[in-house]
Every structure is written in structure tokens, then in C-alpha cells.
C-alpha positions in Angstrom: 0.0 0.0 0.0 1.8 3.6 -0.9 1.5 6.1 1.7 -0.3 8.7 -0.8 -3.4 10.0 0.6 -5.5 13.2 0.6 -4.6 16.3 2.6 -6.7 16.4 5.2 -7.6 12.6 5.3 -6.3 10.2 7.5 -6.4 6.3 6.9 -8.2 4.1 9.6 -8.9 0.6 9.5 -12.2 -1.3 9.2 -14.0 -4.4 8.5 -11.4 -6.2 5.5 -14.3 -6.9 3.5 -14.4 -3.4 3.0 -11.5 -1.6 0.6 -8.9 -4.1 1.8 -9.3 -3.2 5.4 -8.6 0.7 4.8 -11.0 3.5 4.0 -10.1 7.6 4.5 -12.2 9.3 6.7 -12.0 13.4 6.9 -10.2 15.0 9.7 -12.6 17.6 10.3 -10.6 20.2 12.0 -11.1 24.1 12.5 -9.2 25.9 9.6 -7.5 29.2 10.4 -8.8 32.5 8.5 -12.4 31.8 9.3 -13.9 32.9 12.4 -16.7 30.2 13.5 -19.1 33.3 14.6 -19.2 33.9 10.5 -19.4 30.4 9.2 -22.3 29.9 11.4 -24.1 33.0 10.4 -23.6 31.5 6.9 -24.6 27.9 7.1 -27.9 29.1 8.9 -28.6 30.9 6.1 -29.7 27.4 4.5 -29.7 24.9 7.4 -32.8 25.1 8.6 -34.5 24.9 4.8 -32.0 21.6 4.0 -32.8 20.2 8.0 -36.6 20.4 6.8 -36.6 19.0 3.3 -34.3 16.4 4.4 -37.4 15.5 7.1 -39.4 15.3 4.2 -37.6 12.6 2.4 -37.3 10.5 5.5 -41.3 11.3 5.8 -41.6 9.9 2.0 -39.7 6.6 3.1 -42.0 5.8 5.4 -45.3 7.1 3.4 -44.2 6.6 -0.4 -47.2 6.5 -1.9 -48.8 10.0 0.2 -46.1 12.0 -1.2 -45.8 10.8 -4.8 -49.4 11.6 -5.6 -48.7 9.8 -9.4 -48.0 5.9 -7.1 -44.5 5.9 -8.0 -43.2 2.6 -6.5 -39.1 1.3 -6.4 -38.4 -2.0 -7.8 -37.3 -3.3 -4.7 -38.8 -1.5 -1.9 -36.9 -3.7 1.0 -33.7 -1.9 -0.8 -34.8 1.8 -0.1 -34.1 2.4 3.4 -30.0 2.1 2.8 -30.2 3.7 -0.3 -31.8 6.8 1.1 -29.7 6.7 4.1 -26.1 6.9 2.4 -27.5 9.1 -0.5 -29.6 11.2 1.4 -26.1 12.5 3.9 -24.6 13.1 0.7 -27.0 15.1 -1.5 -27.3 16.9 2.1 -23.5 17.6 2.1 -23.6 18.8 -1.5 -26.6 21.2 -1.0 -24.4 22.4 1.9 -21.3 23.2 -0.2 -23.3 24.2 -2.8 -26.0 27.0 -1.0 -22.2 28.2 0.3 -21.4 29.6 -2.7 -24.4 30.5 -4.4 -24.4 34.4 -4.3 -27.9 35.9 -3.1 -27.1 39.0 -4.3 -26.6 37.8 -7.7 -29.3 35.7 -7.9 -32.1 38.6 -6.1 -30.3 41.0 -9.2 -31.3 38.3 -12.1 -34.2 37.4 -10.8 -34.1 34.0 -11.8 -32.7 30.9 -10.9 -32.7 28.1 -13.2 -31.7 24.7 -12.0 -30.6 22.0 -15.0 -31.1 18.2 -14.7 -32.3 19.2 -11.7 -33.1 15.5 -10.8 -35.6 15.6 -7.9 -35.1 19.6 -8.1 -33.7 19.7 -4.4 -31.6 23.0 -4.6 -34.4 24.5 -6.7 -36.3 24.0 -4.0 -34.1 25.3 -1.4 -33.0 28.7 -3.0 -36.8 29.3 -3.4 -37.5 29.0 0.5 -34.4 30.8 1.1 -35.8 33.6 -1.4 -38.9 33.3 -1.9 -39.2 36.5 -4.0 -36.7 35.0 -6.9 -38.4 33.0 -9.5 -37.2 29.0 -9.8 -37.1 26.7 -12.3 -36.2 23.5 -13.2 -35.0 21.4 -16.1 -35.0 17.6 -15.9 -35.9 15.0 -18.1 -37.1 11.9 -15.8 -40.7 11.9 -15.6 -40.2 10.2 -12.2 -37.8 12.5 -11.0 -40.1 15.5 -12.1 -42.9 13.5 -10.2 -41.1 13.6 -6.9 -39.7 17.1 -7.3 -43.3 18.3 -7.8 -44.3 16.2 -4.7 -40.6 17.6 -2.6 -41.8 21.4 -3.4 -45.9 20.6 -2.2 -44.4 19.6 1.3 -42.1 22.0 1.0 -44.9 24.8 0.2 -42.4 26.5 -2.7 -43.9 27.3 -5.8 -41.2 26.7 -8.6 -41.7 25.9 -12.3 -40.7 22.0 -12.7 -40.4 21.2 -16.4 -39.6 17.8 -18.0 -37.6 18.7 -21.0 -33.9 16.8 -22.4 -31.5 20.4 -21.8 -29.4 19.4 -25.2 -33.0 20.4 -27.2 -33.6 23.3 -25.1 -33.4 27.0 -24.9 -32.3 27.8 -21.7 -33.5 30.6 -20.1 -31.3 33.5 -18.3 -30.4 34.4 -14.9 -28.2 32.3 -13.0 -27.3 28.8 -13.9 -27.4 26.3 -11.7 -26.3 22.5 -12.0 -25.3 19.3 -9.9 -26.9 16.4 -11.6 -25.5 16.9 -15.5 -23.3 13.9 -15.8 -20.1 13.6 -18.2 -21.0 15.6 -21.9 -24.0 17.5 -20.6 -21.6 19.6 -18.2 -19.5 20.3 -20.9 -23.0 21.4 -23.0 -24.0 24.0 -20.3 -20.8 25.2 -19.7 -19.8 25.7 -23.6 -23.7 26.9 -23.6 -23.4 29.6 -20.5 -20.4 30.8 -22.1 -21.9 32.4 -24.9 -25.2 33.4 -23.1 -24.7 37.4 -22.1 -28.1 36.9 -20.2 -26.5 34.7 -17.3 -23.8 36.1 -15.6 -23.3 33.4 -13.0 -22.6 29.6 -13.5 -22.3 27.3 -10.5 -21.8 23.5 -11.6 -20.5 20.4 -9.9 -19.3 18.1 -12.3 -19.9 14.3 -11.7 -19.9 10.8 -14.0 -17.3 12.3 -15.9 -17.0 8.2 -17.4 -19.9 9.5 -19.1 -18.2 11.8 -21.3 -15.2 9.2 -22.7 -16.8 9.7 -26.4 -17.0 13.4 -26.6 -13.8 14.8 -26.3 -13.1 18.6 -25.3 -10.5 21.3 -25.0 -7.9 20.3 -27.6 -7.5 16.5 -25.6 -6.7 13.8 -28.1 -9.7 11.3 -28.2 -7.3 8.4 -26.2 -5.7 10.5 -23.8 -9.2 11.7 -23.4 -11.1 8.3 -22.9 -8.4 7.0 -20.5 -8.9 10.5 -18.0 -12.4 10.1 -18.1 -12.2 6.2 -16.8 -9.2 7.1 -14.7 -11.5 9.9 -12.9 -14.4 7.3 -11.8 -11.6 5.4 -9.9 -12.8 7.9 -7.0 -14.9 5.3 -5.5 -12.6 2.5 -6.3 -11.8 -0.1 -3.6 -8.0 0.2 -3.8 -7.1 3.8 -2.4 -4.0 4.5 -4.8 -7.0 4.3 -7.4 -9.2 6.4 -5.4 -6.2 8.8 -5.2 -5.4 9.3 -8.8 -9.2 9.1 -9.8 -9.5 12.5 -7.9 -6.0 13.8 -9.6 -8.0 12.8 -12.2 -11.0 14.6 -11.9 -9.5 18.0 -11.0 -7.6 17.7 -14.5 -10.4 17.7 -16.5 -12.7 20.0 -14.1 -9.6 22.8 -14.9 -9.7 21.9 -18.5 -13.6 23.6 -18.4 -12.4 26.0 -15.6 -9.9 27.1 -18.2 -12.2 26.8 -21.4 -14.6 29.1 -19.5 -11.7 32.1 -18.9 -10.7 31.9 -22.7 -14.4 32.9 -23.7 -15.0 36.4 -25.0 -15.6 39.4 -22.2 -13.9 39.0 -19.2 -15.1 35.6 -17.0 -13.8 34.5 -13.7 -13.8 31.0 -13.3 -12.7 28.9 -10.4 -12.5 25.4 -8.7 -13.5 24.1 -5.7 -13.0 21.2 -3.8 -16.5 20.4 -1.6 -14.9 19.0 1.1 -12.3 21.6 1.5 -14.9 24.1 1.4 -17.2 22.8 4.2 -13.7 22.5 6.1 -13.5 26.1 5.8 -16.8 26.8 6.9 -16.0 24.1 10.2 -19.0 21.7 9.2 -18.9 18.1 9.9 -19.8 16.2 6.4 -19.1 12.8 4.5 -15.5 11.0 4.3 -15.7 11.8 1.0 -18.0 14.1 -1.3 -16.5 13.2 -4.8 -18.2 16.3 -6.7 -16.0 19.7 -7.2 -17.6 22.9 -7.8 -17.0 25.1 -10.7 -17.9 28.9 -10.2 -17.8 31.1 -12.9 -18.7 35.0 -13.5 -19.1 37.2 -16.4 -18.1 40.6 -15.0 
């Protein structure tokens, strides 16, 4: 086993059956520069909104059929519990890292957010009960993820436009863009999109499933070299940690491949990347081991 790890990780061991015996867990410790009196007036910004709609999903575990008006059932129900568990904590992480950087005043100035393959529409959703005066709406093509996002904002009592509609056939309307579900190619649609859209000054995307994108190549890669960072980047959840390792070296490669593509567009656009984990470090809140997802900001200014 090599000794490379994350920063800010630390290897403990588990059950064997389990990544060989090792898995990384994050050392969650106060970072200097931020004062906890300001991270906390921050996070509460959100909290209470992502506390609440993460009551509701637990509440649609348990009454399935209440909240998804259309009888939406899961092939194998006994299976739900876990799955909701593990990917309920880590949508709630993301929607923490993510409401972090998501600028009010930008959004209360365009007036309009518009979420894209907004899958259940969950941060839709939340910016509208954090600003309720900002007009929301959502792009997803599921029909059963538009089902439960239209049953999510009912309990939630927000009132946000849900549309079912595939994003590569659509016109996207302005204000700020939004995105966490737009897997491999379809991230590199919206951001090549975005770019040349005067009408939406703010972007704020985490990428995922870049595997996705191994047959579209981007940026002046050669197809090969290409398809093999694409694989190599879904090794972030691979059993052996020196994958795990270079799958997020990986990741961040191509993520400032689009972070770059995004500065080189015409006007002047800032652009950065941000590693999830390392922001809710900042901010002192306890998340995940892992949240694989980074977060690409950009501004037209």
C-alpha cells in the first residue's frame, strides 16, 4: 500500500471486507482565516431549509405512496431504506457546499434561478424558500424525477416551475445557472452553452460521471488520452485507495480543463474550482469522508 493520501484525510482501518481493510475518513478540524461566529451565520442561512426538506424525504420513506401523488413505486422496496440513508447524507453535504457559494445578491439581481437536470429539483427548491421572492425553475428530463420534485416542493410549500424537457433540445432561459446532476458531456453542453449566453452572468456547476463523457472529447485533448482521464476519474470510489487517489487527480484535471475553457471565452469571466470538502472544512462543518463532486464557479463581469 503507498503512503499517498489526501490532505486532510487520514487512513483508519475497518471491516477487511471493506477496501482491503482501509477506507479515508476526513479529519474535520477548524481551519485558520475563518472565524466560526461567521461560518455559522452563513450555514444558517440554509440549514434550517436543508434540515426540513431532508425531514421530508425521511417522511416519504416511510409514506411513499402519500407523497408521490402519481404511485410511483421502487423495484425493490426492501432496498430503499439504505439507499436513502447513504445518499440522502450526501446530497445533504452537496446542497451544503453548494447554497455556500451560491451568491444571493446575484441571484435577487437576475431574478431568476434556473436549476438543470435538476433531478428531484432539491436545490431549486431550497433557493426558493431561502428567497422566496426569486423565481425558480427546473429542467430535468425523468418523468419520475419531475414527479417527486413536484411532490418535494408541495411539502415543501415552494412554488417553482418544474419542467420535464432533455437540456441538449432546449433554450435555456437567463439568470443564473445552476447545475449538480448533468453527468459527463451534458456539463460540458451548459458550460460551452453559459459561455456564450450574455443573459447569465453566474454559473455554478458540480461536475460528476465524468465516465460518461469518454466519447466526446473537449478542449484540444486527443480522443485516447481523453477516454483514458475520463475512466481514470471514476476510480474515486474504487476499492484500492491509490485508485481512489489518482481518480481525484484525475478529476480535478479535466474540471480545470472547463475551468480554463470558461476564462478563454470572450468578455472578461472568472472562473474557479472548488473542492467540496475543502470548502465545508472552511466553513467548520462536519460532512461525509468523502463528497467526490468539485464545484466550478464562474462570473461574467
Amino acid at each position: 500500500m503507498s503512503d499517498l493520501f489526501w490532505p486532510g484525510y487520514k487512513k483508519i482501518r475497518i471491516d477487511p471486507a471493506y477496501t482491503g481493510g482501509l477506507c479515508w475518513r476526513r479529519e474535520n478540524k477548524v481551519r485558520p482565516g475563518t472565524p466560526i461566529s461567521t461560518s455559522r451565520a452563513i450555514v444558517s442561512v440554509a440549514e434550517e431549509n436543508i434540515g426540513r426538506l431532508e425531514l421530508i424525504k425521511k417522511v416519504r420513506l416511510q409514506e411513499f405512496l402519500r407523497l408521490n401523488a402519481h404511485g410511483l413505486k421502487p423495484e425493490r422496496r426492501e432496498e430503499i431504506p439504505a439507499i436513502f440513508e447513504e445518499r440522502g447524507d450526501r446530497k445533504e453535504d452537496e446542497a451544503r457546499a453548494l447554497m455556500l457559494v451560491l451568491d444571493i445578491d446575484s441571484i435577487q439581481q437576475a431574478g431568476q434561478l434556473v436549476e438543470l437536470a435538476a433531478g428531484n429539483s432539491y436545490l431549486g427548491i431550497l433557493v426558493k424558500a431561502r428567497q422566496p421572492e426569486v423565481k425558480v425553475v427546473t429542467f430535468e428530463r425523468r418523468e419520475r424525477s419531475i414527479k417527486a420534485a413536484r411532490g418535494y416542493a408541495a411539502a415543501m410549500g415552494v412554488d417553482i416551475d418544474i419542467q420535464q424537457s432533455d437540456i441538449y433540445k432546449t433554450e435555456i432561459p437567463g439568470g443564473v445557472w445552476l447545475a449538480k446532476h448533468a453527468c459527463g458531456p451534458l456539463s460540458d453542453h451548459i458550460i460551452e452553452t453559459w459561455r456564450e449566453r450574455p443573459d447569465s452572468r453566474l454559473l455554478v456547476i458540480m461536475t460528476c460521471c465524468h465516465g460518461f463523457a469518454v466519447k466526446s472529447p473537449r478542449y484540444g485533448v486527443e480522443p485516447k488520452e481523453w477516454e483514458t482521464l475520463c475512466r481514470q476519474s471514476d476510480w474515486t470510489s474504487h476499492p484500492d485507495a491509490n485508485h481512489r487517489v489518482i481518480g481525484q487527480a484525475t478529476m480535478e484535471k479535466l474540471d480545470n480543463l472547463r475551468v480554463d475553457f470558461l476564462r478563454s471565452g470572450k468578455g472578461r469571466i472568472e472562473a474557479e474550482l472548488l473542492n467540496a470538502n475543502t470548502l465545508l472544512d472552511q466553513y467548520h462543518i462536519p460532512h461525509a469522508p468523502i463528497i467526490k463532486g468539485n464545484i466550478i464557479v464562474a462570473r461574467k463581469i
